[in-house]
C-alpha positions in Angstrom: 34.7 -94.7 53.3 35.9 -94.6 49.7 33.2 -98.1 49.0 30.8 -96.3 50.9 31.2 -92.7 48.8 30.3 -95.1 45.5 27.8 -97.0 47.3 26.1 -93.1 47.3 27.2 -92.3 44.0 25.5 -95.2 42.4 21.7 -94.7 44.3 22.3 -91.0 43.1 23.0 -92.2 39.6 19.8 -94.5 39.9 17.7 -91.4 41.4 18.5 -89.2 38.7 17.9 -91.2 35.8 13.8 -92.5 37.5 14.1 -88.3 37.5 14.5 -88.5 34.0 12.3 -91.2 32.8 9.6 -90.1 34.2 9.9 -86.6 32.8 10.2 -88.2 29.5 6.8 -90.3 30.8 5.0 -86.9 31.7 6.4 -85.2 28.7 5.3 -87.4 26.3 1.6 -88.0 27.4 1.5 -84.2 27.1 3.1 -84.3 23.6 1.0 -87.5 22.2 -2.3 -85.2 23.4 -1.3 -82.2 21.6 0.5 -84.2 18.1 -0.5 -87.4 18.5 1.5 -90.7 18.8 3.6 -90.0 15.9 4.9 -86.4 16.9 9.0 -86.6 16.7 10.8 -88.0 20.0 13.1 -84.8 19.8 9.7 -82.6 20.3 9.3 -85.2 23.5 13.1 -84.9 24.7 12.6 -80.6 24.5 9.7 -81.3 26.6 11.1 -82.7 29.1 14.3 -80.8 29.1 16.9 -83.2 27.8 18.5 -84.5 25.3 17.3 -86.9 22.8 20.3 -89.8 23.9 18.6 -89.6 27.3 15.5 -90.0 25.8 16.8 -93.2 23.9 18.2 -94.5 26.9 15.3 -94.9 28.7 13.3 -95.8 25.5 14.9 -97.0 22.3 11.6 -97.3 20.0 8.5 -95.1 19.8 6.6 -98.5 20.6 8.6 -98.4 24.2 7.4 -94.9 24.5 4.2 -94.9 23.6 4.0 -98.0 25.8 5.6 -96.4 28.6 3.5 -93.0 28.7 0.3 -95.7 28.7 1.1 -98.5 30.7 -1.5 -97.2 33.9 -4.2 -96.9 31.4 -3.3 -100.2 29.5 -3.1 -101.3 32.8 -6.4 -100.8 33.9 -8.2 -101.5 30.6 -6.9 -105.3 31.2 -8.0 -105.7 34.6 -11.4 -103.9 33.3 -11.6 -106.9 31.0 -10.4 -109.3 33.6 -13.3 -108.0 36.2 -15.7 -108.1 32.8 -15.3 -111.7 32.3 -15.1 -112.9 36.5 -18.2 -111.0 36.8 -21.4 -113.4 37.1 -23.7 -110.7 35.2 -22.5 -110.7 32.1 -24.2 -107.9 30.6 -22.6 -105.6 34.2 -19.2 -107.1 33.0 -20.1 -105.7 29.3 -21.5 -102.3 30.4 -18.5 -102.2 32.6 -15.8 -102.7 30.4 -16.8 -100.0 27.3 -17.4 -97.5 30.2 -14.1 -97.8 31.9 -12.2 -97.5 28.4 -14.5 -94.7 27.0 -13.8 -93.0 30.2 -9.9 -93.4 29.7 -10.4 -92.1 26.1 -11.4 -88.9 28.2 -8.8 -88.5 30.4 -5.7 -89.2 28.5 -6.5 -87.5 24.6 -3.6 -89.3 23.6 -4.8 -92.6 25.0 -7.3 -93.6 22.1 -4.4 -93.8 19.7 -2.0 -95.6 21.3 -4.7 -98.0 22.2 -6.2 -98.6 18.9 -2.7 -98.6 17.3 -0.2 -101.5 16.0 3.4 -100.7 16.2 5.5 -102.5 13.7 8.0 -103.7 16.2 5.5 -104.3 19.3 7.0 -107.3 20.9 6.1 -111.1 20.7 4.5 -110.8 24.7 2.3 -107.5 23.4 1.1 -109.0 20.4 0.0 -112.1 22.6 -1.4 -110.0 25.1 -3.5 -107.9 22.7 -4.7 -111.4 20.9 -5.7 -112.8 24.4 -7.7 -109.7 25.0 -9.6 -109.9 21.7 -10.2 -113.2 22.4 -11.3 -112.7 26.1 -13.8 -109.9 24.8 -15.5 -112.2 22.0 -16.0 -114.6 25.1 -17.5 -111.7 26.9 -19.9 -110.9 24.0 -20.7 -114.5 23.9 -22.1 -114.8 27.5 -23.7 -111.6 27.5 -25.8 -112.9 24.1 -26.4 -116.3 26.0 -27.6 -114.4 29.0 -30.4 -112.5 26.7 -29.3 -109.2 28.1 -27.2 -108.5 24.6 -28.9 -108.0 21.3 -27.6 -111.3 19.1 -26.3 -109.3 16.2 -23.6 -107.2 18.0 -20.4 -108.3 16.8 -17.2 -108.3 18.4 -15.8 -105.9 16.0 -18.5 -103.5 16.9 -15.9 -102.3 19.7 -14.1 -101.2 17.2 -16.8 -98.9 15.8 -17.8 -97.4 19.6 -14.0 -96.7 20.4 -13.8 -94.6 17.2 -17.5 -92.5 17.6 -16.3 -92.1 21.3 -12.8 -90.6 20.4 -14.6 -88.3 17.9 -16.3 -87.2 21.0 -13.6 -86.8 23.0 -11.7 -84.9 20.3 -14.5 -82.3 20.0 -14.7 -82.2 23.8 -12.0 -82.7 26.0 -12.8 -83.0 29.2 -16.7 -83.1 28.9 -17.4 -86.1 31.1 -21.1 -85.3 30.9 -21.4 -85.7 27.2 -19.3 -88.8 26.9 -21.4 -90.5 29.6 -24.1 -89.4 27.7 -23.2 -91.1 24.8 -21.7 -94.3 25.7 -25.4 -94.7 27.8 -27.1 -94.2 24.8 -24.7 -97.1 22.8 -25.2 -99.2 25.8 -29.1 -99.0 26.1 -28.7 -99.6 21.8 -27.1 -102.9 22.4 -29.8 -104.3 25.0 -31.2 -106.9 23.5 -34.8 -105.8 24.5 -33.8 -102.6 22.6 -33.2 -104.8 19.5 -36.8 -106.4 20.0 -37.9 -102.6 19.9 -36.8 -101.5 17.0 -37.5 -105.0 14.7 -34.8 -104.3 12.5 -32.1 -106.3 11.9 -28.8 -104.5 11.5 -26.3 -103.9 8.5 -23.5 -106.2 8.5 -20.7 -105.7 11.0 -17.8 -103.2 10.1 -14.4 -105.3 9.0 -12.7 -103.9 11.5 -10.3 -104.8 14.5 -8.5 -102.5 16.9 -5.4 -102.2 14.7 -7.5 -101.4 12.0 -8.7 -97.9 13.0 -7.5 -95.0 11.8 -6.5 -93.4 15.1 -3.6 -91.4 14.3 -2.1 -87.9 14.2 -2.5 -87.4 10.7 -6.2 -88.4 10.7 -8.3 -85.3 10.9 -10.2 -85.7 14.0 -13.7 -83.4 15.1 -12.9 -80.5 16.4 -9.6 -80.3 15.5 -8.1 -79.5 11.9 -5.5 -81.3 10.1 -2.4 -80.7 10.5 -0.4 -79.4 7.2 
């Protein structure tokens, strides 16, 4: 009786703190979309309710948190990438890939930072998983040149430069599906490579610029929204 009152105490135990984590999870998203990545993890603990030692429990480091409140969307950006790069069209894998993440830049307003972002102590497996993926994109861009569909002078790094129009975008309106898939058509029909033809100009020289390069942040003023003091 006594082994089976512990037994009960411990799955309660267990319940409560899931409780917990994920109303740190759901407080945080809310908080990153308001503040950005960098708001304070005690304005994320009052969100939720508790205390900031909870909060630590369940996440030690920002980078855990941020992590954490994003993992779906990371998630589903890699298997994007994954489908991208199984697919035998190569420009449908492409056109695929920058739609699926634009359309996560719409959904979560918190999502284009914490994508974009480097965290000082990311861990060894994140850094190698973010490495792989910028490698497995430059492959992507490869066959989609090979394959004539994509214009020869997009550069890998010109992701980089999509990402950061789209977030502007997204910034000035939240929510507004039909404008971002407005947009990200009219970058997708630019990169055609019978759009290059087209035009007969070749373009400036790509950006130098890489996902952790891009000034994503809380503290960056964004369209639509002032800085904050």
């Amino acid at each position: 009786m006594v082994e089976s009152s512990r037994i009960t105490a411990r799955g309660e135990v267990r319940a409560d703190a899931r409780r917990n984590r994920e109303r740190v999870l759901v407080a945080a998203r809310a908080v990153f979309a308001e503040r950005g990545i960098d708001a304070p993890m005690a304005t994320v603990a009052r969100r939720a309710g508790l205390g900031v030692a909870t909060l630590y429990r369940h996440f030690p480091t920002r980078d855990a948190l941020v992590r954490g409140a994003y993992t779906q969307q990371m998630q589903t950006c890699a298997r994007a990438l994954t489908e991208a790069l199984a697919d035998p069209d190569p420009w449908r894998g492409f056109r695929h890939l920058v739609e699926t993440v634009c359309a996560l830049q719409l959904e979560e307003r918190g999502f284009p930072a914490a994508f974009t972002a480097a965290f000082p102590d990311s861990s060894s497996e994140y850094k190698q998983a973010r490495g792989r993926a910028e490698r497995d994109f430059a492959v992507l861009v490869r066959r989609a040149q090979e394959s004539g569909a994509l214009r020869a002078d997009f550069h890998p790094s010109d992701i980089a430069v999509v990402l950061l129009a789209h977030c502007g975008l997204a910034a000035a309106l939240p929510g507004d599906g039909a404008a971002s898939r407005r947009l990200v058509a009219y970058l997708l029909q630019s990169f055609r490579a019978d759009a290059a033809g087209a035009v007969g100009e070749p373009l400036p020289p790509p950006a130098a610029l890489t996902l952790r390069s891009l000034p994503i942040t809380a503290d960056a003023p964004q369209v639509g929204r002032p800085a904050r003091p």
